[in-house]
MILOBA-930989 format. One line per 2 residues: number of its first residue (from 1); their letters; for each residue z, y, x of C-alpha. Coordinates in nm, 4 decimals, m for minus. Layout:
NUM) a) Z:Y:X | ...
This chain:
1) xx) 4.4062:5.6260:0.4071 | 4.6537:5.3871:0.2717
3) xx) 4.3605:5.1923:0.1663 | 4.2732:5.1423:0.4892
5) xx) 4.5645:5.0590:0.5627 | 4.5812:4.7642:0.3388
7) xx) 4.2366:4.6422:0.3596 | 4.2864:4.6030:0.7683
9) xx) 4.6462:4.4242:0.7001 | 4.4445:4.2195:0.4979
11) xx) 4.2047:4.1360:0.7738 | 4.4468:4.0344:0.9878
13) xx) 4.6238:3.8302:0.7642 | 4.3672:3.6149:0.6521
15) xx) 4.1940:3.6228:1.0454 | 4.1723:3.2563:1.0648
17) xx) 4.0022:3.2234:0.6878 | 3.7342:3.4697:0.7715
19) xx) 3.6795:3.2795:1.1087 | 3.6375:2.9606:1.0050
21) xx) 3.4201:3.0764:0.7103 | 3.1692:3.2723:0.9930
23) xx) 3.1323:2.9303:1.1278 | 3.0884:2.6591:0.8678
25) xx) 2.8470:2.9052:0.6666 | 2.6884:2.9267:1.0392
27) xx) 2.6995:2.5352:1.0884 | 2.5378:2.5113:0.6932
29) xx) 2.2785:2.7225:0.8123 | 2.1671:2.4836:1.1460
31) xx) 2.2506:2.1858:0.9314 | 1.9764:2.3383:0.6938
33) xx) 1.7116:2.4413:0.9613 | 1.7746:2.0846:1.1321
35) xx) 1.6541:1.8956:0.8031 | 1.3957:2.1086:0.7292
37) xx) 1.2645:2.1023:1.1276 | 1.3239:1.7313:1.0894
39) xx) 1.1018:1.7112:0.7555 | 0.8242:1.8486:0.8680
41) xx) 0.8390:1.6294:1.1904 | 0.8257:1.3548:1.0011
43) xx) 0.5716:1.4395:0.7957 | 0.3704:1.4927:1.1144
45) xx) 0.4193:1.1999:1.2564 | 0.3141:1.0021:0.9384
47) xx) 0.0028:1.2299:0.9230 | m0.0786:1.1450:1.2533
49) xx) m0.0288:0.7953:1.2305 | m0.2786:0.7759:0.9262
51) xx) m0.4845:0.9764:1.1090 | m0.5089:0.7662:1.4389
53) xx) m0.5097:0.4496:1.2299 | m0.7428:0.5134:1.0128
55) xx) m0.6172:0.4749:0.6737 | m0.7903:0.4612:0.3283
57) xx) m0.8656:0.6913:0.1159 | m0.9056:0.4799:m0.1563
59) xx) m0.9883:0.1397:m0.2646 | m1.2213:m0.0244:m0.5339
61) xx) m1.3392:m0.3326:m0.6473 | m1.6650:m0.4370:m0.7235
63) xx) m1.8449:m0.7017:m1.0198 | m2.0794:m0.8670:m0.7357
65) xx) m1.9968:m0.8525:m0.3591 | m2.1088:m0.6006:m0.1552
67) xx) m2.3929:m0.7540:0.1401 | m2.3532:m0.5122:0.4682
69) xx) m2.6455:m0.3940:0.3873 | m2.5469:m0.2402:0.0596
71) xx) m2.2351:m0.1531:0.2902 | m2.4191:0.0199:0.5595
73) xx) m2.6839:0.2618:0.3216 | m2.3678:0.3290:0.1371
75) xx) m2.2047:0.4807:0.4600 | m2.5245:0.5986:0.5380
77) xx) m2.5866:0.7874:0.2240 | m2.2252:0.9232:0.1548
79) xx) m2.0964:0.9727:0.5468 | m1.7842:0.7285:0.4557
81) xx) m1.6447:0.4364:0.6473 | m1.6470:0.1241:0.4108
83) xx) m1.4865:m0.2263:0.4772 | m1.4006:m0.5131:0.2811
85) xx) m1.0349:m0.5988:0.3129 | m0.9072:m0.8670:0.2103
87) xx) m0.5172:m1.0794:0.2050 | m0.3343:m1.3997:0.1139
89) xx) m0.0051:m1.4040:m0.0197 | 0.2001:m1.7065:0.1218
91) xx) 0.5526:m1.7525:m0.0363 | 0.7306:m2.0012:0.2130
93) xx) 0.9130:m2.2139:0.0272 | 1.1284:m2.3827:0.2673
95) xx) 1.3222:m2.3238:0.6131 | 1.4455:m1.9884:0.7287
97) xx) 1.2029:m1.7472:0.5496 | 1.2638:m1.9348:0.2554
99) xx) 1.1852:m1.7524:m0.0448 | 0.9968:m1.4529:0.1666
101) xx) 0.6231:m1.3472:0.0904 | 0.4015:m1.3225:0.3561
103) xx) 0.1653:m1.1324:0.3138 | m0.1321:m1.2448:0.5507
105) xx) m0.4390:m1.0010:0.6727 | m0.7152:m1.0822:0.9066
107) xx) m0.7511:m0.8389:1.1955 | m0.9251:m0.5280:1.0809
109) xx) m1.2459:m0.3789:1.2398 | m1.2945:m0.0225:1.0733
111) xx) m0.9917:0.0318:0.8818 | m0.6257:0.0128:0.8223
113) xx) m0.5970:m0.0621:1.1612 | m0.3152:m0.2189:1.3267
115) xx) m0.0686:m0.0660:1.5501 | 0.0185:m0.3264:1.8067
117) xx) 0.3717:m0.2774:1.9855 | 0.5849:m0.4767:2.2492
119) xx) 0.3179:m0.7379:2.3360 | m0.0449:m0.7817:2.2816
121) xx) m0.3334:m0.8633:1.9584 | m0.3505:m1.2038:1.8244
123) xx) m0.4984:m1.4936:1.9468 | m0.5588:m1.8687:1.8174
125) xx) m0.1885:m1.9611:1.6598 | m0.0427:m1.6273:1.7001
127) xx) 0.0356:m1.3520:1.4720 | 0.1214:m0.9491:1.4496
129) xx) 0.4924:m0.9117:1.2200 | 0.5976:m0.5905:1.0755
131) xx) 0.9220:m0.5037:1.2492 | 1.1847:m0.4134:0.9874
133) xx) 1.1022:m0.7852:0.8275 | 1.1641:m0.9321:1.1752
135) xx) 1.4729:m0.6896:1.2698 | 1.6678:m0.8551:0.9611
137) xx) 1.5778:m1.1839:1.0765 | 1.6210:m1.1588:1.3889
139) xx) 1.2622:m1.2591:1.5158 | 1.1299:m1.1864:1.8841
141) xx) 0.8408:m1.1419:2.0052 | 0.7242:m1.5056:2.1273
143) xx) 0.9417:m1.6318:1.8801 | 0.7657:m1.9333:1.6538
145) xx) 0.7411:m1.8296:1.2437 | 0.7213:m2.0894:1.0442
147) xx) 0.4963:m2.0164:0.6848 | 0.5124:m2.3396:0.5434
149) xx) 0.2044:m2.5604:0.6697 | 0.1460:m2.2427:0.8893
151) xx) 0.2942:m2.2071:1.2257 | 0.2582:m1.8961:1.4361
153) xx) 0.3622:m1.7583:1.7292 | 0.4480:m1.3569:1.7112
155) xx) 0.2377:m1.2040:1.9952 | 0.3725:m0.7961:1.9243
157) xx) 0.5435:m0.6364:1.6205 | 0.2598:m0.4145:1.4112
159) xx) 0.2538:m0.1479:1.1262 | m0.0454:m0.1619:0.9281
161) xx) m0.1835:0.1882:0.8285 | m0.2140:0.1038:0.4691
163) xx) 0.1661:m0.0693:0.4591 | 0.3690:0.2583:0.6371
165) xx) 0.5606:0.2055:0.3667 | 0.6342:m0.1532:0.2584
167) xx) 0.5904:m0.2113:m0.0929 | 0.4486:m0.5688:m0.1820
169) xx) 0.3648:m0.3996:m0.5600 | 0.3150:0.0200:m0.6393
171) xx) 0.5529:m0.0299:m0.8742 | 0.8562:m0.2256:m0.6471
173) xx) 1.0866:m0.1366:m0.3864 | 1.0793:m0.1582:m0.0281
175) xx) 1.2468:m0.5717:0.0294 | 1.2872:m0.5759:0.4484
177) xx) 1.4505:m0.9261:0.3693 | 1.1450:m1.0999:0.1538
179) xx) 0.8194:m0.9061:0.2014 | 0.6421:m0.8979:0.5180
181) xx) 0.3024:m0.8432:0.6611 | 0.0954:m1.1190:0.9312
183) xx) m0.1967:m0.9999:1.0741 | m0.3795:m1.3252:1.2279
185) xx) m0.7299:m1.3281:1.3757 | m0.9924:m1.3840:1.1089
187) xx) m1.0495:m1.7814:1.2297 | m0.7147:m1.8160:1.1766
189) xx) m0.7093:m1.6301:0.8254 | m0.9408:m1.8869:0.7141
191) xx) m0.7114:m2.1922:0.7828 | m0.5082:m2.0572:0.5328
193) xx) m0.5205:m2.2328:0.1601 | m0.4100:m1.9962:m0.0958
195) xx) m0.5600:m1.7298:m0.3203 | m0.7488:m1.4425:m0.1776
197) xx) m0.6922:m1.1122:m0.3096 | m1.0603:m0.8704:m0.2308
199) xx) m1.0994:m0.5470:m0.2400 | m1.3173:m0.2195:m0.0730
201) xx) m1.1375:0.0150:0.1450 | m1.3213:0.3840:0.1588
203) xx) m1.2188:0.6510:0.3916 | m1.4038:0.9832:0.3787
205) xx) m1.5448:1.1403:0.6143 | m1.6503:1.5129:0.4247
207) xx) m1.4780:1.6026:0.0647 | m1.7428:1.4066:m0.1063
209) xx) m1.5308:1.1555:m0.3009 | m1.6409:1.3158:m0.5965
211) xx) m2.0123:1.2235:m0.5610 | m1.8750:0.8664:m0.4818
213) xx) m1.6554:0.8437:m0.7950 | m1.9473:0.9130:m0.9853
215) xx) m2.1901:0.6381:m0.8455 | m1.9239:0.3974:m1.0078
217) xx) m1.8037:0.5490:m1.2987 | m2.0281:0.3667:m1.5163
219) xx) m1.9777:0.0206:m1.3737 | m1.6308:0.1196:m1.4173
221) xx) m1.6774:0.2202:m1.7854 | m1.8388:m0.1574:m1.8367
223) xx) m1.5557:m0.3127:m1.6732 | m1.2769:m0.0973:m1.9326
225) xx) m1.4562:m0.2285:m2.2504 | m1.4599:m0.5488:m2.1258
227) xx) m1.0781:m0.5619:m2.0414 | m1.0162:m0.3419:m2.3885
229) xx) m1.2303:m0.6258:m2.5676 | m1.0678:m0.9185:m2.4166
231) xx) m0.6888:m0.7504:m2.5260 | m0.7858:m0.7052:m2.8443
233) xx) m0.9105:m1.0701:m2.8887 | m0.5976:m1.1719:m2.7608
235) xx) m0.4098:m0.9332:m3.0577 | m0.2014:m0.7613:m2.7244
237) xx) m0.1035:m0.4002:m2.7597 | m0.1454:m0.1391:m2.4463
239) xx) 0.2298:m0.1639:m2.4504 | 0.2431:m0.5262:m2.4046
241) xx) 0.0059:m0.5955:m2.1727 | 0.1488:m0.2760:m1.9675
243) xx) 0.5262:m0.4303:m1.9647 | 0.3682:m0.7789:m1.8724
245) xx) 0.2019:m0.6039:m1.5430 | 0.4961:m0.3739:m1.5004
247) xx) 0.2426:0.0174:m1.5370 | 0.2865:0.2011:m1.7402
249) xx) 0.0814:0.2280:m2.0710 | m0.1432:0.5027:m1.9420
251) xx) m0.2806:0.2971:m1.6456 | m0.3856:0.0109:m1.9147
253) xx) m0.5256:0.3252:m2.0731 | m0.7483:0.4400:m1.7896
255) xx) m0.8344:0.1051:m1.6789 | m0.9713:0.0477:m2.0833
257) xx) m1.1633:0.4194:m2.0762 | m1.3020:0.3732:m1.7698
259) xx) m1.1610:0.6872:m1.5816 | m1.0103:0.4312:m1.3499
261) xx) m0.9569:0.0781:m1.1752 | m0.7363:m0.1530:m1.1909
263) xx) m0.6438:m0.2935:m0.8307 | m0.7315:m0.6198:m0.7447
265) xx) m0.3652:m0.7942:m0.7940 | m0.3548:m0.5897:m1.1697
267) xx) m0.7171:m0.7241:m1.2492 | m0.6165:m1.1239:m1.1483
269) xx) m0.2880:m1.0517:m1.3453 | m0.5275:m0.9005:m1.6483
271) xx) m0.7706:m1.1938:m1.6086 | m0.4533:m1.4591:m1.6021
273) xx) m0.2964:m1.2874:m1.9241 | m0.5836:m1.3010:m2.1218
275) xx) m0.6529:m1.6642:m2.0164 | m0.9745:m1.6165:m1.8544
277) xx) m1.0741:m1.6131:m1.4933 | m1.1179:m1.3200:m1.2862
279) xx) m1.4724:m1.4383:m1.2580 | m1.5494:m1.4393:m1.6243
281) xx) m1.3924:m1.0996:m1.6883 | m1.6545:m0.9472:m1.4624
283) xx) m1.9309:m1.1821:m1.6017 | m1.8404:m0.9668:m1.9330
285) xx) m1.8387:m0.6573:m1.8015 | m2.1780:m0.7358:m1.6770
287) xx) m2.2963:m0.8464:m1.9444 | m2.5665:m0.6537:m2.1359
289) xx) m2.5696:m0.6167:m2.5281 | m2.8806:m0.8275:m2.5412
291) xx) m2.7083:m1.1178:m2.4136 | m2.4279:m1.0787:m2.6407
């Protein structure tokens, strides 16, 4: 009885502690439910927007381009969606993007489409921006960009399906102040002097990519001994040449054994470091060892 007594004295006394303690460990528990709820909405959203804007899979590059033809009985006999993307990287070196790279895509057809917001697609002298680049610098839609010889006029704000998340490199940081995306029609994209970066964008349409990986795994294998032959004549170590790119030492690993690719940027970067042009690397790998 008298502990009883004692415990309910004790209940009263310390009232307010108990109270407040009911309700922050009930306000930890909504805060907890809200993140997670908010997580996996998200998540959804991203996975929608992929979805809807049909975003790759995967890209590869390839020793000889691909004619539509080779394009079309490759969709044909794999049931995937292929198209050849391509970009130009413009760094504007004067007025007020100075010191920005733009990074300029003609309007795609298949995939990594382009979601257009507050205004309409491009026409002749106009251009798609992504938003957070024009947020920080203040850029309205109708407002005149200035890329150096290249003047455009932003007809809507975009996001790119491949670029949800803006990284100019894999292996950077999101820059909302210097890195941008410019989606121009495709006579307009070819106006534009400066060096093309080419690649393949894949999307699947069944969980074949298997099968697919296969087909090019030994053009792939050709293309690692050529880039493992051409770092050993230039006495480099895996190390090296993976601290010059900024990978890491596995990924100059793969790329050498073949089990995978280097992107297009990493292979002109490969081809530039061994002092060869991107051309001539893939003439190697092509090569046979009767012609060597």
């Amino acid at each position: 009885m008298t502990i009883n007594k004692r415990a309910g004295r004790s209940i009263k006394k310390n009232i307010a502690f108990y109270i407040i303690s009911i309700i922050l460990t009930m306000l930890t528990s909504m805060v907890i439910v809200a993140a997670v709820s908010t997580g996996h909405t998200l998540t959804k959203v991203v996975d929608d927007f992929v979805k809807d804007y049909k975003a790759e899979d995967a890209e590869f590059v390839t020793y000889q381009p691909l004619s539509d033809a080779d394009m079309e009985k490759l969709e044909q006999e794999y049931d995937v969606i292929l198209e050849h993307s391509r970009y130009k990287d413009v760094n504007v070196e004067s007025g007020d993007l100075k010191g920005a790279t733009i990074r300029v895509f003609p309007m795609p057809e298949k995939l990594n489409l382009c979601e257009v917001r507050d205004g309409h697609e491009p026409g002749d002298g106009e251009a798609l921006l992504t938003q957070d680049f024009a947020d920080v610098h203040d850029i309205k839609v109708g407002d005149t960009i200035s890329l150096g010889a290249y003047d455009y006029k932003v007809s809507a704000y975009t996001t790119k399906a491949d670029y949800i998340y803006m990284l100019e490199k894999l292996s950077g940081y999101i820059d909302s102040e210097k890195f941008a995306l410019v989606v121009v029609d495709r006579k307009e994209y070819d106006k534009i002097e400066a060096d093309e970066a080419s690649y393949y964008s894949i999307k699947y349409n069944k969980d074949n990519s298997k099968e697919v990986r296969e087909e090019k795994k030994a053009v792939a294998k050709s293309l690692g001994e050529a880039l493992k032959e051409n770092r050993i004549r230039c006495q480099m170590t895996q190390e090296f040449v993976a601290e010059t790119l900024g990978v890491s030492r596995q990924s100059v690993s793969k790329w050498e054994n073949g089990s995978s690719d280097p992107n297009t940027s990493n292979l002109i970067a490969l081809a530039k470091l061994y002092k060869i042009s991107p051309e001539e690397l893939l003439e190697c790998a092509t090569r046979t060892p009767e012609e060597d």
